[in-house]
TORPA-496985 format. One line per 8 residues: their letters; for each residue x negated, z negated, y of C-alpha. Coordinates in nm, 4 decimals. Example, Ala and Ser with C-alpha at 12.3 -4.5 7.8 and 13.67 -1.06 7.14 Angstrom:
BEGIN
AS> -1.2300,-0.7800,-0.4500  -1.3670,-0.7140,-0.1060;
END
This chain:
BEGIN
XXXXXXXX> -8.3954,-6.2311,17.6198  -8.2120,-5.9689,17.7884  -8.3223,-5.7464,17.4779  -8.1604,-6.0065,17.2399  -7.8735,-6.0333,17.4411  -7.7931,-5.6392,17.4181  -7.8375,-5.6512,17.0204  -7.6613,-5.9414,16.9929;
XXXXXXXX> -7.3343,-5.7063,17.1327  -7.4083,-5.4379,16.9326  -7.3591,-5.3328,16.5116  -7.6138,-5.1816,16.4050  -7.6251,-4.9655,16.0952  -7.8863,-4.7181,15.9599  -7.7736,-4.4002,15.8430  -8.0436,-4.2543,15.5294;
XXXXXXXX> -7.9862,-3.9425,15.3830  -7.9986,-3.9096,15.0256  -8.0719,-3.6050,14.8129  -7.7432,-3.5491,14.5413  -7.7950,-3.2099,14.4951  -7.8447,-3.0731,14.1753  -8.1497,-2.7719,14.2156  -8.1481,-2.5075,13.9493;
XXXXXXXX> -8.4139,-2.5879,13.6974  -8.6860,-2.3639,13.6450  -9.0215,-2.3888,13.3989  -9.1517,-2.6721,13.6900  -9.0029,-2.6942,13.9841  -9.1374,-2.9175,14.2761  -8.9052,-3.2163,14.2444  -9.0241,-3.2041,13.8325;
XXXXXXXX> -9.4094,-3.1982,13.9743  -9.3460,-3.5172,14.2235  -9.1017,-3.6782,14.4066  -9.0500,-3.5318,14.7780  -9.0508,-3.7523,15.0868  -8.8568,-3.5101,15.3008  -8.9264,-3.4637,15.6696  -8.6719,-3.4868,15.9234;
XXXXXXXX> -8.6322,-3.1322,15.9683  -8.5809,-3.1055,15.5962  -8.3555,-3.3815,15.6158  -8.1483,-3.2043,15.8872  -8.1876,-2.8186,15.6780  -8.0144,-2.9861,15.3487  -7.6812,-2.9689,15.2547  -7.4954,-3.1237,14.9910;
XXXXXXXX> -7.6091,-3.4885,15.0432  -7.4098,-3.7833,15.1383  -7.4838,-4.0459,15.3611  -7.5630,-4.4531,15.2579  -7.5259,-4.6447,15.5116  -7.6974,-4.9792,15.5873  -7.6496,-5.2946,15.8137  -7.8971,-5.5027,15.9222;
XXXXXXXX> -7.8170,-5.8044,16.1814  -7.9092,-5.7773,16.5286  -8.1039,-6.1327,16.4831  -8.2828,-6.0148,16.2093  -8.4141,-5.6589,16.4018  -8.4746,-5.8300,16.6884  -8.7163,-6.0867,16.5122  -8.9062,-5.7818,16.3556;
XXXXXXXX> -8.9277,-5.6536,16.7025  -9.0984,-5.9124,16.7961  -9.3377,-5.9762,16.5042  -9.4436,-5.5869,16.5497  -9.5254,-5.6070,16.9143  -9.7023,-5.9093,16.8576  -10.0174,-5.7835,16.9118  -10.2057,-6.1012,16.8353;
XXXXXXXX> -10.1525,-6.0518,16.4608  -10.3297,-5.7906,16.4307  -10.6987,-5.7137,16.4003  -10.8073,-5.4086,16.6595  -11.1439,-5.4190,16.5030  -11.1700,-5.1063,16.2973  -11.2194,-5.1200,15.9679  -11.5822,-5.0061,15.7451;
XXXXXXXX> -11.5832,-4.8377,15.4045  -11.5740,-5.1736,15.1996  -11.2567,-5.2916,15.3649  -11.0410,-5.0328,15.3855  -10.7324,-5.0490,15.1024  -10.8586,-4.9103,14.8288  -10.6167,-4.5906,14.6354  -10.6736,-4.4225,14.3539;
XXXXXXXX> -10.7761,-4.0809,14.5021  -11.0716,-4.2856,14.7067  -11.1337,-4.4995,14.3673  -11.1776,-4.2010,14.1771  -11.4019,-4.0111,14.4042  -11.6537,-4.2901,14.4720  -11.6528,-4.3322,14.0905  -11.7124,-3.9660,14.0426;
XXXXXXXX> -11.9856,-3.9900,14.2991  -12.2133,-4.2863,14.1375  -12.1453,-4.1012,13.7801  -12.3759,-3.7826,13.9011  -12.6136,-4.0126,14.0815  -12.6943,-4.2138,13.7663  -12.7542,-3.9903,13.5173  -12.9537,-4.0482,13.2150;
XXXXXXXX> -13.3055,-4.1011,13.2279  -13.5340,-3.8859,13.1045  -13.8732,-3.8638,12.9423  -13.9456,-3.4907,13.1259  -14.1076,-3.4800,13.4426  -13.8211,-3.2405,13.5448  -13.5035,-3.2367,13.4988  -13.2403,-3.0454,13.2999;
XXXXXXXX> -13.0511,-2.7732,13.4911  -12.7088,-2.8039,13.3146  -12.7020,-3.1894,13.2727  -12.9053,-3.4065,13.5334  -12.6921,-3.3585,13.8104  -12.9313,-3.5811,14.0858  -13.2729,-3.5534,14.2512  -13.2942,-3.8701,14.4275;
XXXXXXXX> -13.6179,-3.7473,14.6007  -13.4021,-3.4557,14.8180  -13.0551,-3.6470,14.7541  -12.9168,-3.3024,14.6472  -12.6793,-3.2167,14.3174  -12.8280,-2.9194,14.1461  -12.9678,-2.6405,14.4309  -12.6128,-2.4546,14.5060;
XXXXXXXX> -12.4847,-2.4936,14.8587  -12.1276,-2.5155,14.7537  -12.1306,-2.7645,14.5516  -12.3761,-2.9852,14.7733  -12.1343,-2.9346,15.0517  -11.8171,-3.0956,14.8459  -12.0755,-3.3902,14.7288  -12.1550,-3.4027,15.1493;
XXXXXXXX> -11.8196,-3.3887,15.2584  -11.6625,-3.6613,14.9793  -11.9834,-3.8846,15.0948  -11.8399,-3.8755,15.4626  -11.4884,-3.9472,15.3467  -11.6021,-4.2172,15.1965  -11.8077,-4.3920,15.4629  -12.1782,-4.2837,15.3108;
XXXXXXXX> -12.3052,-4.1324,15.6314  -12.6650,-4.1600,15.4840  -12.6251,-3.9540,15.1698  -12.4133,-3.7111,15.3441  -12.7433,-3.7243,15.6226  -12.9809,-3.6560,15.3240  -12.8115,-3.3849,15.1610  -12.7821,-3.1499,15.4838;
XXXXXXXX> -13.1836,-3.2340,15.5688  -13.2477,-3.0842,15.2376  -13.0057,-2.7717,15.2060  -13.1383,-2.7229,15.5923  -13.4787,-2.7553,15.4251  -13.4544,-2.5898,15.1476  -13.1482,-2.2945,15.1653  -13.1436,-2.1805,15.5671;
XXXXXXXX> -13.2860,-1.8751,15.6084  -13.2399,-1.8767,15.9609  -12.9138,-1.6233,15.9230  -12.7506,-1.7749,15.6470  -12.7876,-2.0174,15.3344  -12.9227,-1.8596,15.0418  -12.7126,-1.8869,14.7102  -12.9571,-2.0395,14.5441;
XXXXXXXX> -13.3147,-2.2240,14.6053  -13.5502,-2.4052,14.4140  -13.6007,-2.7005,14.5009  -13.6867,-3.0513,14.3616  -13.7272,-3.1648,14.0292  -13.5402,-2.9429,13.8548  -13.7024,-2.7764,13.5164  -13.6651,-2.4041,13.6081;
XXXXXXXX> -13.9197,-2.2512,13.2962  -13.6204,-2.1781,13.0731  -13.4979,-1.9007,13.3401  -13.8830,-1.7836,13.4413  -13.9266,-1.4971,13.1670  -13.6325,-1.2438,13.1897  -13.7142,-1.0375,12.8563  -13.5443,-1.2890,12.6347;
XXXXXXXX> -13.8799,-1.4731,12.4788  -13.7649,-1.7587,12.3446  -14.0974,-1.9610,12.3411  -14.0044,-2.1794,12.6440  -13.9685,-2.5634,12.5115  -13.6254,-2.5488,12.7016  -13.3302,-2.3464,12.6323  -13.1501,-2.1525,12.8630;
XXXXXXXX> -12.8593,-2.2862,13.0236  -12.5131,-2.1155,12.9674  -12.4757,-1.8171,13.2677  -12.8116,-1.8786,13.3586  -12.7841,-1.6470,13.6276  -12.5946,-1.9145,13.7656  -12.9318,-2.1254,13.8500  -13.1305,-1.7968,13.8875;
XXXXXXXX> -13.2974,-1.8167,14.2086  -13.1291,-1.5849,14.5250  -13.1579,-1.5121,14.8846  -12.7829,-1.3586,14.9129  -12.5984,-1.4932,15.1697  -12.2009,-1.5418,15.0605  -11.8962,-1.6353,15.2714  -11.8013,-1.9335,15.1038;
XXXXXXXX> -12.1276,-2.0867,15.0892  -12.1675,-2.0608,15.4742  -11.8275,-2.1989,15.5110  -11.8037,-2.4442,15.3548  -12.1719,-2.5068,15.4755  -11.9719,-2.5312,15.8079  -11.6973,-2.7527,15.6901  -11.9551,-3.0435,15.6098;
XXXXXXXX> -12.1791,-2.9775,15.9188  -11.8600,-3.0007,16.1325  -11.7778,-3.3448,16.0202  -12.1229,-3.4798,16.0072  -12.1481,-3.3955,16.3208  -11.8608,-3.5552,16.4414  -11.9646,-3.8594,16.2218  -12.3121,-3.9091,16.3873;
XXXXXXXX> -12.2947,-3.6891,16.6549  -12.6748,-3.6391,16.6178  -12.8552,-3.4083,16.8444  -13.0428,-3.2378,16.5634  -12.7284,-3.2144,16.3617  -12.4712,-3.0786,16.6166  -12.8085,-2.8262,16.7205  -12.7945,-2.7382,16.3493;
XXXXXXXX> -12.4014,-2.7037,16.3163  -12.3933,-2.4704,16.6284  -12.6504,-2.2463,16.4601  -12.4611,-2.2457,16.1272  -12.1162,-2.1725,16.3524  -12.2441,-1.8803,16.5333  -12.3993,-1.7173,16.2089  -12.1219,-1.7456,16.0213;
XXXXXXXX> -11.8882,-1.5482,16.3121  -12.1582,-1.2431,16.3427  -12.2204,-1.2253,15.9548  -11.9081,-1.2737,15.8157  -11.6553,-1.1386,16.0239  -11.6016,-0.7675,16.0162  -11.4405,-0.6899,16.4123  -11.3585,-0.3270,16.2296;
XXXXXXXX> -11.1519,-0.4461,15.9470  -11.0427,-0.7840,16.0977  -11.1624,-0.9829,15.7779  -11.4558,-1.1890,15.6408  -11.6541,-1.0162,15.4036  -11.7875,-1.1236,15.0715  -12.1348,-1.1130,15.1620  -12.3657,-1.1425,15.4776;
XXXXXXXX> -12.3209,-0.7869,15.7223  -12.6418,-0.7992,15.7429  -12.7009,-0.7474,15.3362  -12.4161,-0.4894,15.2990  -12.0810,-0.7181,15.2981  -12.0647,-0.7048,14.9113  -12.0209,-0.3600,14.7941  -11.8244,-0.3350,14.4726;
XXXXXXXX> -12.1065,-0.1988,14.3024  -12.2654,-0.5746,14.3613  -12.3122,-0.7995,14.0210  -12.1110,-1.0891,13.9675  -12.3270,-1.4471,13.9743  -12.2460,-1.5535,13.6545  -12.3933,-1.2452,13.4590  -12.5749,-1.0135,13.6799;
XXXXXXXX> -12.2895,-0.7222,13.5669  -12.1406,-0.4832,13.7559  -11.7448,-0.3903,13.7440  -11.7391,-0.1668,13.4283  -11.6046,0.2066,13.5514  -11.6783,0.1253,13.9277  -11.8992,0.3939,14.0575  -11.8267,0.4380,14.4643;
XXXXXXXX> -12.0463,0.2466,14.7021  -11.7793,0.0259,14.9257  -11.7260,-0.3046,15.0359  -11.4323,-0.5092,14.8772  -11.2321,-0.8246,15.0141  -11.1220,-1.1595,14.8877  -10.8591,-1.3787,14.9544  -11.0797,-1.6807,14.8783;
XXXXXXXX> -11.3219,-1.5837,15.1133  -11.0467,-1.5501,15.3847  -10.9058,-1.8748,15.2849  -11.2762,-2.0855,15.3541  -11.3106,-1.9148,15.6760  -10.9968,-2.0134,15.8049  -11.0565,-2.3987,15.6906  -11.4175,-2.3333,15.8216;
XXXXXXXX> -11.2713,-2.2731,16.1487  -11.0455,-2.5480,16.1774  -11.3188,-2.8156,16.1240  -11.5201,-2.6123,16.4171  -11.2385,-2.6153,16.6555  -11.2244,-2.9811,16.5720  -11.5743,-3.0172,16.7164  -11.4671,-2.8274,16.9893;
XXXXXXXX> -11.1896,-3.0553,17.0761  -11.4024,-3.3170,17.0826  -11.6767,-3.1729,17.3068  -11.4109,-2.9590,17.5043  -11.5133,-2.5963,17.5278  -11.1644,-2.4090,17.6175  -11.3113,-2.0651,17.6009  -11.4469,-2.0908,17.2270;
XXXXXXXX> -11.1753,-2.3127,17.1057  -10.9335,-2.0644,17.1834  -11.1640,-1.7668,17.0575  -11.1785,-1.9397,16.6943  -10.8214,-2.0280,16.7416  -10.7233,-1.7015,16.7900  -10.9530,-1.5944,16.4479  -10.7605,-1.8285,16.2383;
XXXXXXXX> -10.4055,-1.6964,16.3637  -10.5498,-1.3360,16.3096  -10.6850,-1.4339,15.9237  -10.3370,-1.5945,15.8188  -10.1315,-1.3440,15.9996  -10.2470,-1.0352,15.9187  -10.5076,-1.1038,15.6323  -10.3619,-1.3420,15.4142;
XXXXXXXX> -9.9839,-1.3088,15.4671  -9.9704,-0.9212,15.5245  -10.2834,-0.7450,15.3820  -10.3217,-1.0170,15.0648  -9.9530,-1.0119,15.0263  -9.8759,-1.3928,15.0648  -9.5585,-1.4026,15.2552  -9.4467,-1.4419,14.8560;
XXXXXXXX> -9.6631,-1.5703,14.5726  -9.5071,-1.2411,14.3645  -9.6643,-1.0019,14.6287  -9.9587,-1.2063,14.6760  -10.3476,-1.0589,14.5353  -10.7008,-1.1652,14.5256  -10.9096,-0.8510,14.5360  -10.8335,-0.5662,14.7624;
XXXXXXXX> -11.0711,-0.2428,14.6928  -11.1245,-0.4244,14.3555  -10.8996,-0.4453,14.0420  -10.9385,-0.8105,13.9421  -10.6527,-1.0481,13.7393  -10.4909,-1.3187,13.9532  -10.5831,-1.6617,13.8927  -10.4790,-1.9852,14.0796;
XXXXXXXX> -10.8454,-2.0917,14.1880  -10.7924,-1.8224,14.4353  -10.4637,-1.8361,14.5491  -10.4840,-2.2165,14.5468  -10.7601,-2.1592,14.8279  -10.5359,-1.9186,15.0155  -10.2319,-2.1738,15.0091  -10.4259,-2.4655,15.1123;
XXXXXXXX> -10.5296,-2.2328,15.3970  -10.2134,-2.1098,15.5542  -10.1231,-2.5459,15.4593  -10.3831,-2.6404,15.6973  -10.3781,-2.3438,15.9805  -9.9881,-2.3915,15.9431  -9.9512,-2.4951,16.3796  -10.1554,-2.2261,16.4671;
XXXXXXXX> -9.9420,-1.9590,16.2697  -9.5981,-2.0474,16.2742  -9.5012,-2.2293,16.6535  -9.2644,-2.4536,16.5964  -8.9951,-2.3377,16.7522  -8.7527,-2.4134,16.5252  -8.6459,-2.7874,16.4116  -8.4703,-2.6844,16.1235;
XXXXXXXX> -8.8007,-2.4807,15.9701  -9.1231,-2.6703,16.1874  -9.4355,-2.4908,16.1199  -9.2994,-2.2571,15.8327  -9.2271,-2.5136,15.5567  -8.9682,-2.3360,15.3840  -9.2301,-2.0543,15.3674  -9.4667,-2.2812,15.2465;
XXXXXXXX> -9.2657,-2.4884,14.9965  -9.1116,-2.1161,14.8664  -9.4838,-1.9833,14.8267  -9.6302,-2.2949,14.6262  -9.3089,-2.2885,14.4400  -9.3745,-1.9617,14.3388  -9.7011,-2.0679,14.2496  -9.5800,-2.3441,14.0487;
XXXXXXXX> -9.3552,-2.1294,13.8322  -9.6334,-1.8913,13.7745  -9.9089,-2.1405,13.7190  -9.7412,-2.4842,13.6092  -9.5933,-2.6170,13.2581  -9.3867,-2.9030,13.2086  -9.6608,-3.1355,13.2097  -9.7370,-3.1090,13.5846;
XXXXXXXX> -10.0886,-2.9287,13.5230  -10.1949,-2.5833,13.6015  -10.3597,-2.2877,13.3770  -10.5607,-2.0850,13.5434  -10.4088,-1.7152,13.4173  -10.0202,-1.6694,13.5138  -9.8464,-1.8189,13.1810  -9.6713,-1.5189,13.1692;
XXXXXXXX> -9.9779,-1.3297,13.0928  -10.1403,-1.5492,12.8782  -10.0299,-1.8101,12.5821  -10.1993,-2.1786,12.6113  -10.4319,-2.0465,12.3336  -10.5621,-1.8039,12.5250  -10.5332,-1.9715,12.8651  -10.7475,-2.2859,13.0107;
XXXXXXXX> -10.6832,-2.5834,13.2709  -10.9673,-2.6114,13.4324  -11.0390,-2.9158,13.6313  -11.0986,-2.7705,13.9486  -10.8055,-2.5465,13.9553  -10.5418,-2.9389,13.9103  -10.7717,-3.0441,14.1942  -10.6929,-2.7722,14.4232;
XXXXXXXX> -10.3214,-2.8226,14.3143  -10.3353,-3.2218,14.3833  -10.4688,-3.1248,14.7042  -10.2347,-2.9261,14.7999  -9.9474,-3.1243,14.6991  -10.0815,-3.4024,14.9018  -10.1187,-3.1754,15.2141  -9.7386,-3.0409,15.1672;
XXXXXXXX> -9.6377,-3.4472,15.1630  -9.5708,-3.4424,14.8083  -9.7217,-3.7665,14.6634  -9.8419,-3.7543,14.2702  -9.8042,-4.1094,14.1653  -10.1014,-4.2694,13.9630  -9.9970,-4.2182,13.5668  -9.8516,-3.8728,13.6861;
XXXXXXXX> -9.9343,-3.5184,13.5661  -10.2621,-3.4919,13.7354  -10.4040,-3.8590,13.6601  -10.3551,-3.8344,13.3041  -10.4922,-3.4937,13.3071  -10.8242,-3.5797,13.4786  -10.8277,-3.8863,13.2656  -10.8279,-3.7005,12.9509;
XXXXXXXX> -11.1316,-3.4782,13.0645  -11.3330,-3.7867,13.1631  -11.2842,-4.0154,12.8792  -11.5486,-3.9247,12.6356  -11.7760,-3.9346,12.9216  -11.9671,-4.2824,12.9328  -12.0372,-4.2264,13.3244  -11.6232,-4.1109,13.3523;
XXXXXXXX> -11.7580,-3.7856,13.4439  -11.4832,-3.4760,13.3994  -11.5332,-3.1989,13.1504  -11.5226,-2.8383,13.2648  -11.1961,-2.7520,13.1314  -10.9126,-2.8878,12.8464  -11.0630,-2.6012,12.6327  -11.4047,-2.6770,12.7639;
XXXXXXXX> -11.5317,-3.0108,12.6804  -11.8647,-2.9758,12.8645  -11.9593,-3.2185,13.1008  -12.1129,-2.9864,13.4002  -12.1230,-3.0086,13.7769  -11.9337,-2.7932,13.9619  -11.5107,-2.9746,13.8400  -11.7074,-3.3255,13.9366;
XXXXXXXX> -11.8046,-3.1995,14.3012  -11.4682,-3.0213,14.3665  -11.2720,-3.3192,14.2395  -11.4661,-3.5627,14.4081  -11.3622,-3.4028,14.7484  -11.0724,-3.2061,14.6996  -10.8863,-3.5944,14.6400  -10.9638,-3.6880,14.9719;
XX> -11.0446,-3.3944,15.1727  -10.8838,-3.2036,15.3790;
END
């Protein structure tokens, strides 16, 4: 009553700032890509805008005060899978999801490497780790604790080493006889599969496997917080720190320590080549592989916070401030996307799958590397905005999708979306608090690469209309996760 007497004395009127500024257009800018939700400090940064004023009656507010603090209303049960609200981005996953666990049925006592995506008898998507991680990880978000549990018994089973997860095992009921004779006789009944070095068996250890490795042990673990899982996560954590991360160089190397780091005589996985005109023995560095760490880290420390363990939390804390700072911002160049490169040590083209990583990176580590000490510019988001802006303009078109080459470099009919890359960019949109509205850019995008597919599973690419695994695992988490 005394509450309702005070409003009853008082006007009240609610000042929102709006936006009248006229940006200068560019090929895409980030108000043509979605509509921005500015935060307060944003709100207080902009100039140019005028104020609207509203007035709402003192009875009214003080009703609503009491409807909200009513706590009777409300259930405090929380809620499971099946109840929460569903959204497009969770609608789309799950759907996703039950296409590459249904495919076709077959005659073959094995299964085709390219095109049956799901062993039900190890619960595993194809034999990568990668991939199997995103499948793990979009299972968590969306409440299947026991196919996320099944998939990290059998990549535990099947691709730990003891040091590391190998790139690739055999394992299930895959048909592997089309990759078993390497002199190019054709008189195996199957075919073999585009990059077959792809499915190729191999015991290297790389840095984004193990990462992301640790990414979905961290949450399960969390989820169940089961003694043999958390045993298992701690195992993959402290690999990962003495393989990966070079104390001399102050970066995470390509490859396992222990099998060299990834010398740039190494051949790429997709066709067993080496770099043509590379002849000198030494170990090169990725952004990508920088990137994974430092999101690797985060879902570690998030562990950590939850079992507190001051000593290592700060120790990994301390890694990802060190990765962003001097790694990714100074050595890779990313305190600008025009400065910014992929490869150092080796002369590789930009593309956004890379740099998309890298953003989504600094995104997520963004506390940890710029203190927010300032309200007008919390956590560097005007460095953040300027650097996927500048991403934008060298990635985007006016349709809200991104090619994979810089346009400038290459015309549409030499260039390719690829489905992975608009997930990465959806993702981090959503992470920046810029909302893509269904029937935007992205959604109509992804729905043209999934609608000849009777399971409404996505192509590879606009310019590749094969339906293959790894854009279905990367858009099944990258919608929901991180």
């Amino acid at each position: 009553l005394h509450m309702a007497d005070a409003l009853l004395t008082c006007p009240i009127n609610l000042n929102l700032n709006v936006n009248r500024t006229e940006q200068k257009k560019k090929k895409i800018r980030v108000s043509d890509h979605c509509m921005k939700v500015p935060s307060p400090p944003e709100m207080k940064r902009a100039t140019g805008r005028r104020g609207l004023t509203l007035t709402i009656s003192p009875l009214v507010l003080f009703l609503l005060i009491l409807f909200v603090t009513d706590v009777d209303s409300f259930s405090t049960q929380i809620p499971s899978p099946e109840t929460v609200l569903a959204n497009p981005s969770r609608e789309l996953s799950k759907s996703i999801l039950e296409g590459m666990r249904s495919s076709p049925p077959t005659n073959s006592p094995k299964l085709d490497l390219e095109t049956y995506f799901y062993d039900a008898s190890t619960g595993l998507c194809s034999e990568g780790v990668w991939h199997n991680c995103l499948v793990g990880i979009a299972s968590l978000e969306l409440g299947q604790l026991d196919e996320a549990s099944q998939i990290a018994q059998s990549l535990w089973k099947y691709s730990w080493d003891g040091t590391s997860f190998r790139r690739r095992s055999w394992s299930g009921q895959w048909d592997h006889s089309s990759l078993m004779d390497n002199s190019g006789d054709s008189s195996s009944a199957v075919a073999a599969p585009h990059q077959a070095d792809y499915y190729r068996e191999s015991a290297e250890h790389r840095c984004v496997q193990h990462g992301m490795a640790l990414c979905f042990w961290s949450r399960l673990a969390r989820a169940t917080n089961d003694d043999s899982i958390c045993s298992q996560q701690q195992q993959i954590a402290e690999t990962f720190f003495h393989e990966f991360w070079n104390q001399d160089t102050n970066k995470w190397t390509t490859v396992s320590q222990s099998q060299g780091g990834g010398s740039i005589l190494r051949p790429s996985a997709s066709a067993n080549k080496q770099t043509l005109g590379v002849t000198e023995d030494m170990v090169y560095y990725r952004v990508v592989d920088q990137a994974i760490a430092v999101l690797a880290c985060l879902e570690h420390m998030q562990l950590l916070n939850e079992n507190p363990d001051e000593t290592s939390f700060v120790s990994v804390r301390n890694l990802v401030e060190q990765t962003c700072r001097k790694g990714i911002l100074n050595d890779f160049g990313f305190q600008s996307s025009d400065g910014a490169q992929t490869y150092m040590y080796l002369n590789r083209n930009r593309n956004f799958w890379h740099e998309g990583w890298a953003t989504l990176a600094l995104v997520q580590a963004r506390e940890y590397i710029w203190p927010e000490n300032n309200e007008d510019d919390a956590h560097g988001a005007s460095q953040l905005e300027d650097l996927w802006q500048g991403l934008l303009d060298r990635y985007g078109d006016s349709s809200s999708t991104i090619w994979h080459w810089a346009t400038a470099d290459k015309e549409p009919s030499h260039n390719v979306r690829y489905c992975g890359d608009n997930a990465l960019a959806f993702c981090i949109g959503r992470k920046l608090g810029l909302p893509d509205e269904e029937g935007g850019g992205f959604w109509n995008f992804i729905e043209t690469l999934r609608k000849d597919n009777e399971k409404g599973l996505s192509s590879v690419a606009d310019a590749y209309p094969q339906v293959r695994l790894h854009p279905n695992t990367e858009l099944a988490a990258l919608v929901l996760w991180p």
